[in-house]
N, C-alpha and C positions, 0 to 999 in steps of 0.2 A: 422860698415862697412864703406865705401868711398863712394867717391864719380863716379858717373858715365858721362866722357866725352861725346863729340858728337862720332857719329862714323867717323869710318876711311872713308876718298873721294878714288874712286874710285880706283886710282892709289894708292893707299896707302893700298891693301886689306886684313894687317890682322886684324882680329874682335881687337884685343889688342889696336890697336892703336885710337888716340881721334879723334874728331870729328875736321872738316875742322874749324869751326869759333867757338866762344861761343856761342851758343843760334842758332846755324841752325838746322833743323830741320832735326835729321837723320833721313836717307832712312829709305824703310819698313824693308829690311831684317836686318837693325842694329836694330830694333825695335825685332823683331823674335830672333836673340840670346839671346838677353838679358833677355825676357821671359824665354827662355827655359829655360837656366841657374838658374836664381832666381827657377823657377818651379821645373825644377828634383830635385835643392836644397830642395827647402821645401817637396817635396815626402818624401826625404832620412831622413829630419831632425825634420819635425814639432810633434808638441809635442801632445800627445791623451790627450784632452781637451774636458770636457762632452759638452759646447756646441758646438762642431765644428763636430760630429756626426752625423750619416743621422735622426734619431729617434728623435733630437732636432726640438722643436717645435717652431713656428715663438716666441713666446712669452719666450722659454726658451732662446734663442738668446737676444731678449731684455734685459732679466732681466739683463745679462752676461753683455752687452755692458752698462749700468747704473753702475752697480757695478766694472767694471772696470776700472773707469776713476779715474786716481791718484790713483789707488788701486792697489799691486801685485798681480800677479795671484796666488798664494799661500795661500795670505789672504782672494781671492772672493773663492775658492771653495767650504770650510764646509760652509760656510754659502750661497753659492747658492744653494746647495745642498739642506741645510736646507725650505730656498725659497721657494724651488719651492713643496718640498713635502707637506711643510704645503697650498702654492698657485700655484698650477699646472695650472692653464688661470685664465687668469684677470679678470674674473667673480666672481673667489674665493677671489682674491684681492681687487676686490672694493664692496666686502659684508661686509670688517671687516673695521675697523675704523682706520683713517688714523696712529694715535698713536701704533697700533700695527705693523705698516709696520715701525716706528721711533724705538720700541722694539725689532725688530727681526734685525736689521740693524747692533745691537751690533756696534762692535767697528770697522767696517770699514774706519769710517769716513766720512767727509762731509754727513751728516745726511740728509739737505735738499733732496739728491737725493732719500731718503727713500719717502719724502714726493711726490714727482716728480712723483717716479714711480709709486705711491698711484693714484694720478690725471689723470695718461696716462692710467691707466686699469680701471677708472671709465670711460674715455671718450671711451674706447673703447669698453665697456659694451654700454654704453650707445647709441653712435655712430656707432656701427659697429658690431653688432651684438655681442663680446664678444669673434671675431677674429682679432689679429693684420693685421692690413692693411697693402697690399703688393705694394699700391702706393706709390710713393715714396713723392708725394704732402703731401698725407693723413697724412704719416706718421710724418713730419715737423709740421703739422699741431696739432700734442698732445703735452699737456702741458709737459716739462720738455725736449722736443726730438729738437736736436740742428741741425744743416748742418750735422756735422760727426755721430750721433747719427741715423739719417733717413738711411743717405749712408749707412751705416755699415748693418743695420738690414736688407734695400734693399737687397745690397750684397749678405750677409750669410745666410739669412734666405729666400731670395727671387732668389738668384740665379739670381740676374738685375746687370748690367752697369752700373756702379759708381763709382766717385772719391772717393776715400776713405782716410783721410788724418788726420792719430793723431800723436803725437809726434813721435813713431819711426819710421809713413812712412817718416815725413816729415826731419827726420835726416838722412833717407836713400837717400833718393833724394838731399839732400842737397850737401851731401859729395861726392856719387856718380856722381849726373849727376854737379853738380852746384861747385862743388870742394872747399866747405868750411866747416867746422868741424860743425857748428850747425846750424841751420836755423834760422829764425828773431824770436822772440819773441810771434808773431800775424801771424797768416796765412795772406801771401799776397798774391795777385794777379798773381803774376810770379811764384809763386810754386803751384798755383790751376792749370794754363798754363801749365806747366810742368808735374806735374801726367796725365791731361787729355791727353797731345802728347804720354803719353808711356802707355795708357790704353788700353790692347787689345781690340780688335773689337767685339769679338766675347763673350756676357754674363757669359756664365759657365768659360771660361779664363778669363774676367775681374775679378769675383766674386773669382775666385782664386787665383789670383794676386793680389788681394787687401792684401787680407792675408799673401799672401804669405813675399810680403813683409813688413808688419808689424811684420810676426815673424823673418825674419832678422832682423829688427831693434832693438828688443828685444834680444835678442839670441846673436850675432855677432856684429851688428854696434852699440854697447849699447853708451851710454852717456858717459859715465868714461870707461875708459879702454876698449876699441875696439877688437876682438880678428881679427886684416885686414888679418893676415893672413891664419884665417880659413874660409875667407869670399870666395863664388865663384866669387864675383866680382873684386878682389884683383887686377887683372890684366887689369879693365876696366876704376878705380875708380879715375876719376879725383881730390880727394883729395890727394890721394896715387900717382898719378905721379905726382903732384903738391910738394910733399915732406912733406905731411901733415902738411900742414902753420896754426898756431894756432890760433884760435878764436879774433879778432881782433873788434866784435859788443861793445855796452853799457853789463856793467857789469850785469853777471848772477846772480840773485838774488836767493841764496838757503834755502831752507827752513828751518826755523827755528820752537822747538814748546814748549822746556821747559817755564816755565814762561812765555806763551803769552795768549791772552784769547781765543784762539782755545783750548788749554789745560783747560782753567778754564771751558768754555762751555759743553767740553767730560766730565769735571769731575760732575758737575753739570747735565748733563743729563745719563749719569751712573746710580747716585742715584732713577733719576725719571723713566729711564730702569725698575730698580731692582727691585721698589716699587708693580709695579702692583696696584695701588691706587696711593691716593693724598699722596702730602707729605709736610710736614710745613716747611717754610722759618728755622729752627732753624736744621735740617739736612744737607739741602743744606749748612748751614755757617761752617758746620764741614769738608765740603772738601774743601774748598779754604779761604785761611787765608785773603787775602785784599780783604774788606769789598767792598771798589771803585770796583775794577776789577770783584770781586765776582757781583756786582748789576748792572755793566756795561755787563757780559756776561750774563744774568738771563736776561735782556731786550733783548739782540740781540736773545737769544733762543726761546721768546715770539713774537718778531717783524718777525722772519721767521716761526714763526706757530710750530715749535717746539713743544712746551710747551706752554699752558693756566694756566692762574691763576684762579682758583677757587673761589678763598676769599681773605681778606687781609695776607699775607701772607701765600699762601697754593697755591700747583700747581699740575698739574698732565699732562700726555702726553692727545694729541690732541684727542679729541671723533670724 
């Protein structure tokens, strides 16, 4: 998607046209279009996703928003699915050992948030009766749960008034309102400013706006290959009457994973997955040939609680 101008000054009143200065603060009713717009959008277009549901529970919303971060949604569903049948509330969750929430996590990726979510349904057991907490304090307050992590579950699961801001709000707002093809790197301070000026007032609209434009950004304003002109804001979007000027920041660093020890770590905790028991350093040496890099990931898997060593060489997932 683009980017979204200021709105039109007075004498200037169709909705299409930009705003008087950069950075003034449009009127309310340039604030009112522009809802609507994204909103009937995402009525017409959003996707049926199990947790965006009325029957989704504060904790099935959690698990979704853990598993989704650097994760497609394609890849989070069997296995929330999975999740949650085998841990329906976080009670169920923080009965079993943290190693089996590192087990069921399969190949998502970044495994740590396996553990994360292990520690947030203990604290919540333990702290809060075995209910996810609908404050938005409390909720910051569990181990693993970040700024966007709290907002998000407020949001959606709580139906509260919050910024909500992960990568493709924050490429939506970039391009639309701020008229540059990607956002900075690091959430800054001008673009927390910005989401909060165009947050409706009202909770059940903000908590749907949050989303909403998230699945634009997803869907429509994606990262590579934009479809602007299936966007409804095509005709608002300050990158798009800008002439779409290309990304001009410090070089985009992309992800790379053949031969790095993120690879040798998955492949290595694979093994320790499959086992269901201990397993001896002389298996783990069968899936990654350099011995260095092999003993270099096998510490970092140890050092974030991943994996225990049992004996001298012998390991097995976390109890």
């Amino acid at each position: 998607m683009a980017a979204i101008t200021s709105p039109p000054s007075p004498a200037t009143p169709s909705p299409a046209a930009p705003p008087a200065a950069p950075g003034a603060a449009p009127p309310t009713t340039w604030h009112g279009e522009l809802h609507a717009t994204v909103l009937d959008w995402y009525g017409a277009n959003a996707r049926d996703l199990p947790w965006r549901t009325a029957s989704a529970s504060p904790w099935a919303v959690m698990v979704s928003e853990f598993m989704l971060q650097q994760t497609p949604v394609k890849r989070v569903l069997p296995a929330y699915a999975a999740w949650l049948e085998r841990w329906p509330t976080p009670a169920d969750l923080a009965a079993d050992a943290p190693g089996e929430a590192v087990r069921m996590w399969g190949r998502l990726g970044y495994p740590r948030r396996a553990l994360r979510l292990h520690a947030a349904a203990v604290a919540i057991t333990e702290q809060h009766g075995g209910r996810v907490p609908d404050d938005h304090a409390a909720l910051l307050a569990l181990p693993g749960v970040g700024e966007y992590t709290a907002a998000a579950v407020a949001s959606f699961a709580f139906r509260q008034r919050h910024v909500v801001l992960d990568t493709n709000v924050r490429r939506v707002f970039a391009r639309a309102v701020t008229g540059v093809e990607y956002p900075a790197q690091a959430t800054t301070a001008a673009e927390r400013r910005t989401a909060a000026e165009y947050l409706p007032a009202t909770p059940e609209t903000a908590a749907t706006w949050a989303v909403a434009v998230m699945e634009l950004g997803a869907l429509v304003c994606t990262a590579r290959g934009p479809e602007c002109g299936a966007c409804p804001l095509f005709d608002r979007c300050a990158w798009q009457r800008a002439g779409r000027p290309p990304y001009e920041g410090p070089a985009r660093r992309g992800q790379t994973y053949e031969g790095t020890d993120r690879q040798a770590r998955g492949r290595l905790l694979a093994v320790l997955r499959d086992a269901h028991g201990e397993v001896p350093q002389a298996r783990l040496d069968e899936v990654w040939p350099d011995a260095v890099q092999r003993a270099r990931a096998l510490d970092g898997l140890v050092a974030d609680g991943l994996v225990e060593p049992v004996a001298q060489g012998v390991y097995r997932l976390p109890r």
